[in-house]
N, C-alpha and C positions, 0 to 999 in steps of 0.2 A: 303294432296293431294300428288300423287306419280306421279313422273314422272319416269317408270324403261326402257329403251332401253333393257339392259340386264340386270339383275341380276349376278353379279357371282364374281369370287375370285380368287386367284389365292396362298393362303396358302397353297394348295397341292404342289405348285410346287417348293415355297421356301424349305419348308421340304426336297422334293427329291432334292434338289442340294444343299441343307447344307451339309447332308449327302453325295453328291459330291465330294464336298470342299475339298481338304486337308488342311494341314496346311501350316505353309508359306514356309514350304519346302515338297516339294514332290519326289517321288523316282522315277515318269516314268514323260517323258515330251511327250508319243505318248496321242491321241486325243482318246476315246471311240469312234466309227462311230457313224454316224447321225442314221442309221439303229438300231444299239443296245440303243443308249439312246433313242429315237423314241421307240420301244418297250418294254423297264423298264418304263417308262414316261408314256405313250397314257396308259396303263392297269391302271395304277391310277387315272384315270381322267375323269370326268364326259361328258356324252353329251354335243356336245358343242365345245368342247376343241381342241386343233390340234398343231402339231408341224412341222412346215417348218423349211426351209433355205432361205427365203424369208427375207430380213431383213426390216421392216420397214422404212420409211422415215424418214430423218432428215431433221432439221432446216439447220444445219451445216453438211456438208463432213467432213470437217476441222478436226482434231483428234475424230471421231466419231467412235464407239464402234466396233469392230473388231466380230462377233457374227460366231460360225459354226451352231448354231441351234437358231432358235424363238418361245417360247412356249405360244403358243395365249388362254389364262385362259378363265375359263366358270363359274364355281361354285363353290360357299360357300361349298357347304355342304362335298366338296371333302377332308376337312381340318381333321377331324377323323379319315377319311381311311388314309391317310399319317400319322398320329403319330408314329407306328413301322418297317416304311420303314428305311429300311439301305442295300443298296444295295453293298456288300462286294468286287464285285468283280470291282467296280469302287472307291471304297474310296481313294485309291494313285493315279488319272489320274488325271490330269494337265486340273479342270474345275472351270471357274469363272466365274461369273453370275452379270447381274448389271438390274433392270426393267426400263423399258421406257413405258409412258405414251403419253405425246406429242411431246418428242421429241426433246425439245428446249433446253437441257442443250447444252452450247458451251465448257465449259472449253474442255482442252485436258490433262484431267487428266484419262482418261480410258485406261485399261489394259487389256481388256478382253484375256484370255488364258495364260497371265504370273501370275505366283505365286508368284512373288517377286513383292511384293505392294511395294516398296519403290523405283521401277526403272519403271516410268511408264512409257509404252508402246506407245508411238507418235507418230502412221503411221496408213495409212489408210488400207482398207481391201485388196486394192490389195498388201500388203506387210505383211499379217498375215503369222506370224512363220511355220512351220514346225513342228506339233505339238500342236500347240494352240486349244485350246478350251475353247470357252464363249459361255454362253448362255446369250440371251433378254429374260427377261418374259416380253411379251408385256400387260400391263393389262386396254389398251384402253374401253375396254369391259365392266371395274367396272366402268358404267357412272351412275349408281341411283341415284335421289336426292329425299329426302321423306322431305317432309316439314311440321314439326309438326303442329298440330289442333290448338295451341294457340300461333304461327305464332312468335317464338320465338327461332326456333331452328330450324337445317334438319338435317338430317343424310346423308351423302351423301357418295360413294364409291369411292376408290382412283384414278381410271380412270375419273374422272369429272373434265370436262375442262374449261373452266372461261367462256366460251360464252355460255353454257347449262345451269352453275350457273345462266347467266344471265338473261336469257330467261323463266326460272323455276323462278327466283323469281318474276320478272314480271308478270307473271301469276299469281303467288300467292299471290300479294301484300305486298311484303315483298323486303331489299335490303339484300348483302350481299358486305359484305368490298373484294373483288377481287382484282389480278393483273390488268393490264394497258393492258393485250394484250388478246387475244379472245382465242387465241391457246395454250397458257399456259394451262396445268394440272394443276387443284386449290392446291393440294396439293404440289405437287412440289415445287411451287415459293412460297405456304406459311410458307412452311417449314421450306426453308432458310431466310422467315423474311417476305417476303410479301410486295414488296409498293404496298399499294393499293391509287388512287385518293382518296376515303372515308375516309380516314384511321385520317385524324384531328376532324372525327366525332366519329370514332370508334374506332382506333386504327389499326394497321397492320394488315395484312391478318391470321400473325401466332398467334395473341392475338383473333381470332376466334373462335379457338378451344377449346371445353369444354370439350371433351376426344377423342382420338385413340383408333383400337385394332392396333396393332403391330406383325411381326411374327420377333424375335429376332434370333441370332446368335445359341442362343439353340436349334430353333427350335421349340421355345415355340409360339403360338400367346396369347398374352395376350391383357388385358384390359388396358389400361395408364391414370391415371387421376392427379386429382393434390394430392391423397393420397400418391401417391409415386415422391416422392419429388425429387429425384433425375433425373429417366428417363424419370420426365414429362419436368424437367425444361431440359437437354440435346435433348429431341427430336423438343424441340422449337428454333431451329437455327442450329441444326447439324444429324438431324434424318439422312440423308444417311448413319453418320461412326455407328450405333446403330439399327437400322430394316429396316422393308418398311411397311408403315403403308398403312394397306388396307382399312380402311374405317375410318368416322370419325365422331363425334357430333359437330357441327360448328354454330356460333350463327347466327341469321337471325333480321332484325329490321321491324316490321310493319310497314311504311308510307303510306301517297298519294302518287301515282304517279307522283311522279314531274317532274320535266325536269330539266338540265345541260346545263348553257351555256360554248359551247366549241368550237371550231374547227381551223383550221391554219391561222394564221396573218403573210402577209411577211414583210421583211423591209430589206432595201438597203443595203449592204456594209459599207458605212458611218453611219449608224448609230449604226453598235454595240456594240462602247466601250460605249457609253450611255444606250444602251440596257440590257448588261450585268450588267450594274452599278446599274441599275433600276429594275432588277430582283434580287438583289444580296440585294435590301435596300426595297426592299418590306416586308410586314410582313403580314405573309400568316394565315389568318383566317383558321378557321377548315373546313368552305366549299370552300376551294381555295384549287388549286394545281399548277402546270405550269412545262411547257414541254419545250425546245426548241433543236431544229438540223440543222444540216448542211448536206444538200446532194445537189446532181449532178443530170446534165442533160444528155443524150446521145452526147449531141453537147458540152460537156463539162463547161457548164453555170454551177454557183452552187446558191444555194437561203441559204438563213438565213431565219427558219420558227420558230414562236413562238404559242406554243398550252395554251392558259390559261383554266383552268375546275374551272365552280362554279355552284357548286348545287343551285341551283335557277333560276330565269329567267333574260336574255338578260338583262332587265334596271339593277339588282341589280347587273350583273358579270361586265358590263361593268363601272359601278362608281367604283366596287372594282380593279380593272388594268387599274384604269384610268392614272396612270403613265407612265403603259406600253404603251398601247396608245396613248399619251401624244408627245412622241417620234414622229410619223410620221409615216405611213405603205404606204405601195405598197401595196395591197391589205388585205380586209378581208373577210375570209368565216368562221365565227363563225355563230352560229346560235344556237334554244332549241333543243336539243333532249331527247327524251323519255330514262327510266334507262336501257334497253337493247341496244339503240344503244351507249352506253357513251363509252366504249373503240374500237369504229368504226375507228375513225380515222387510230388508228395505224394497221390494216388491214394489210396494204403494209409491216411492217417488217415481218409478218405472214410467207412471200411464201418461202417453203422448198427447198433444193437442193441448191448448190453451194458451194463456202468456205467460209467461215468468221469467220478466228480467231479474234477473239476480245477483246479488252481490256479496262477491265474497271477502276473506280477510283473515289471512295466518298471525299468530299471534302465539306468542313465546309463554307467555305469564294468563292465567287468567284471574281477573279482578271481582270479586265476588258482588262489588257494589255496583259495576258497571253491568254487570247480565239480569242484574234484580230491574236497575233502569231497562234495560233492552228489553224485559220480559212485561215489564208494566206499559211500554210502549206497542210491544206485539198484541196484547189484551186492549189497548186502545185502537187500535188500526184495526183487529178484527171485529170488535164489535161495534162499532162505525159501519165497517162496509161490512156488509153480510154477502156481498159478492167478492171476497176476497178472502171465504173462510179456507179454502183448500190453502192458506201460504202456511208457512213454516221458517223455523230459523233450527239450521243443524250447524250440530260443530263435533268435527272428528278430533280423537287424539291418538297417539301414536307413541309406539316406545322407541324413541329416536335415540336412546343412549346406548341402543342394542349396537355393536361392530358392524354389524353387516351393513346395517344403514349409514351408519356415520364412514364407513370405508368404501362406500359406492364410488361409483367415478359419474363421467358426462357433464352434461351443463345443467341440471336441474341446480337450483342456487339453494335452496332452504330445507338443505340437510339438520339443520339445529331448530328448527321450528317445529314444537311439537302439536300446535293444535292449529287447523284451517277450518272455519266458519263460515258460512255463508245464507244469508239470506233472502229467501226465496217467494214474492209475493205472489201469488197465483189467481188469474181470474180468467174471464174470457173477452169483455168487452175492449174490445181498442183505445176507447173513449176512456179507460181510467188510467189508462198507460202512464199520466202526470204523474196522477195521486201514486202511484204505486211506485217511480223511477226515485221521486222525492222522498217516497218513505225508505226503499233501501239506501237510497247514499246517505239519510240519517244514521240510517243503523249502524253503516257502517264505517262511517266518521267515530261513534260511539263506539265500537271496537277497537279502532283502532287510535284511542285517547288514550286508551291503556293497554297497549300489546305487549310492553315491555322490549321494543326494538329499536333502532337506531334511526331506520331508515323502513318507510310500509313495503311489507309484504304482502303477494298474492299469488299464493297456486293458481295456474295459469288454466287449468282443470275450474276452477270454482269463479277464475273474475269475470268482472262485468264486460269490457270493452273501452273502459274510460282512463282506464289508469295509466302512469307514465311506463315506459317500457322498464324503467328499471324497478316498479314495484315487480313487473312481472321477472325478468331476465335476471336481475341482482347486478351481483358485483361481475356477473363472468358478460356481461351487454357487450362492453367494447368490444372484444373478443367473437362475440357472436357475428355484433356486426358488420368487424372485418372478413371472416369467412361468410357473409350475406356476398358480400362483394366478389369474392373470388369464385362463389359455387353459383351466385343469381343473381348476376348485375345489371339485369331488366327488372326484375322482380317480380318474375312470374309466379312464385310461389309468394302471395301476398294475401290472403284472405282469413288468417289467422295470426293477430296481432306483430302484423310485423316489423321486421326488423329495418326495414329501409322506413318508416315512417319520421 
């Protein structure tokens, strides 16, 4: 069954702006006009295709990608005519390219138009250089999902976003292991690891994947499987510092249509050093997952909400969090829902536009006296600024003692870590950026006072941009960044915490 919106690709485009690229040093710092790369560009590219200065929407304002051009991809087939493109009389211009699908990376590690990857670039568009020049390939457009005959696999295109995955397997009778949020590009979030709610049934989103094609720093797009051992296991937790994988073979599970009991449980103030104690000593079955956050009202109220997910129905979710329950709630609105509506809830962190640097922080143990501090600290910061009612502090947990997960392979490092937190200040003015930068790295020094690890961890999905590469990377770094060296030793794929820094 095919479900195709668009069919298309956007290897033509990587090609022309490899060949872009200089190296990490370049000799001119002026920009090629939109006019002439618009006309070396648009002749190589199929029906379809287009180049603005329209920049796409983001999740985040907040250090988001600085772009002079947007190259909106069409077709596959465009990837042959670009093999001998080398366009000479730009190879020294000052052009760095990063692709966006949905949108939702936050970190503020993007540099678009500087060539020196190791000083990245932390300002918004209205303060791009003099000079600069980035390109977006937007590849929204590679949204195909083809779901094999014997309902076991699809093939789906790197523009496919979790809530089309979801939709398309529902149809199909089929699930697939996804992220938690709807707007997420599947690939993206499974790249860098994937929590998926399924994921104690199946494993993570990036143990999915049965093969990539990939277009590398050569220029090459190639095939990735687990024959080559090397860049199958580094594209599994670090694919940004190494290609952009444009399409992918991703496994699919035949069930019944079941249902998920889920949805938000409040509970007072006073209850949640118990609360946290009791989420922190629960022991989470393969069909369990649990959510909980803290947000604000516009009159400056904040709630304690708790999401628990168990694939099955109401009687069996609710004996299994019967602890959490147990506690006492202010309201509940869980209820079944069908496998497309299961990441509805979080909807609300969906809506684009604003800032929110954010900061995250995995954490092994959680401390009940350290969230009561962090939760009396969020109730301070929100009712201070009333223009920072929309932030939030979420923290996901995970049944990571499920096999599937603890048996994944690739380079995601924080297989044993079951809960990743992040905190998310949210406003609009430019001008509070301080206030807001300084209150999450409190928070999340406060996190991680008591993570119960050796060494700080960060889903690479949830960090800010500021952390040492090995909170991000872990113990498999060295490793990474010797294959940096042998697959990008320009370091053209540099715009996502990389690895030559």
């Amino acid at each position: 069954m095919l479900y195709r919106a668009f069919h298309a690709s956007w290897h033509i485009i990587i090609l022309c702006l490899l060949s872009l690229v200089p190296p990490l040093v370049a000799t001119s710092t002026n920009c090629p006009s939109y006019s002439a790369l618009g006309a070396l560009l648009i002749t190589q590219l199929s029906n379809g295709s287009s180049i603005t200065q329209l920049t796409p929407q983001r999740w985040s304002q907040y250090g988001a990608p600085n772009s002079h051009f947007v190259v909106n991809v069409a077709s596959e087939e465009d990837v042959a005519a670009s093999a001998s493109l080398n366009p000479q009389a730009f190879v020294q211009q000052n052009v760095t390219f990063v692709a966006q699908n949905g949108g939702n990376a936050w970190a503020d590690t993007f540099h678009l138009g500087r060539v020196d990857s190791k000083k990245p670039l932390r300002i918004d568009h209205a303060d791009m250089l003099p000079g600069a020049c980035g390109a977006i390939i937007n590849i929204e457009n590679l949204n195909w999902i083809s779901v094999r005959s014997n309902k076991t696999q699809a093939v789906i295109g790197g523009g496919v976003r979790v809530q089309a995955l979801g939709e398309a397997g529902s149809a199909s009778g089929v699930r697939f292991a996804t992220a938690t949020c709807n707007c997420l590009g599947f690939l993206g979030a499974a790249l860098g690891g994937g929590l998926s709610r399924a994921s104690g049934l199946y494993g993570m989103s990036v143990d999915q994947i049965v093969s990539m094609n990939v277009v590398l720093a050569s220029g090459e797009l190639t095939h990735v499987d687990a024959s080559n051992v090397d860049l199958w296991w580094a594209l599994r937790g670090a694919a940004p510092n190494f290609g952009i994988v444009t399409s992918a073979v991703i496994k699919a599970y035949e069930v019944p249509q079941s249902v998920a009991w889920e949805g938000a449980i409040t509970f007072s103030d006073d209850k949640l050093g118990p609360l946290i104690s009791a989420i922190n000593d629960l022991y989470l079955q393969p069909h369990m997952q649990i959510d909980f956050l803290f947000s604000a009202t516009a009159n400056g109220s904040t709630t304690i909400t708790v999401v628990p997910f168990f694939i099955g129905t109401a009687t069996e979710g609710r004996k299994a969090f019967q602890s959490i329950l147990d506690i006492g709630y202010l309201s509940d609105g869980t209820s079944e829902l069908p496998y497309d509506q299961w990441n509805s809830w979080a909807d609300a962190f969906c809506g684009d536009g604003g800032r929110k640097p954010s900061y995250g922080a995995s954490v092994a143990t959680l401390e009940s006296q350290t969230w009561v501090q962090l939760y009396q600290d969020f109730k301070s910061f929100t009712l201070q600024y009333p223009q920072a009612r929309n932030s939030s502090v979420l923290a996901e947990t995970y049944a990571i003692n499920s096999s599937v997960i603890q048996n994944g392979g690739g380079s995601y490092p924080f297989r044993h870590v079951k809960t990743h937190a992040v905190v998310i200040p949210w406003y609009s003015d430019r001008s509070f950026d301080g206030v807001a930068t300084a209150w999450g790295q409190k928070l999340r020094s406060l996190l991680r006072s008591t993570d119960g690890l050796v060494h700080n961890a960060n889903y690479v999905n949830f960090a800010h941009g500021d952390e040492s590469l090995h909170d991000i990377y872990g113990p498999n770094l060295g490793r990474l960044q010797s294959l940096k060296k042998k697959y990008d030793p320009e370091n053209r794929f540099n715009q996502w915490f990389s690895l030559a820094r």
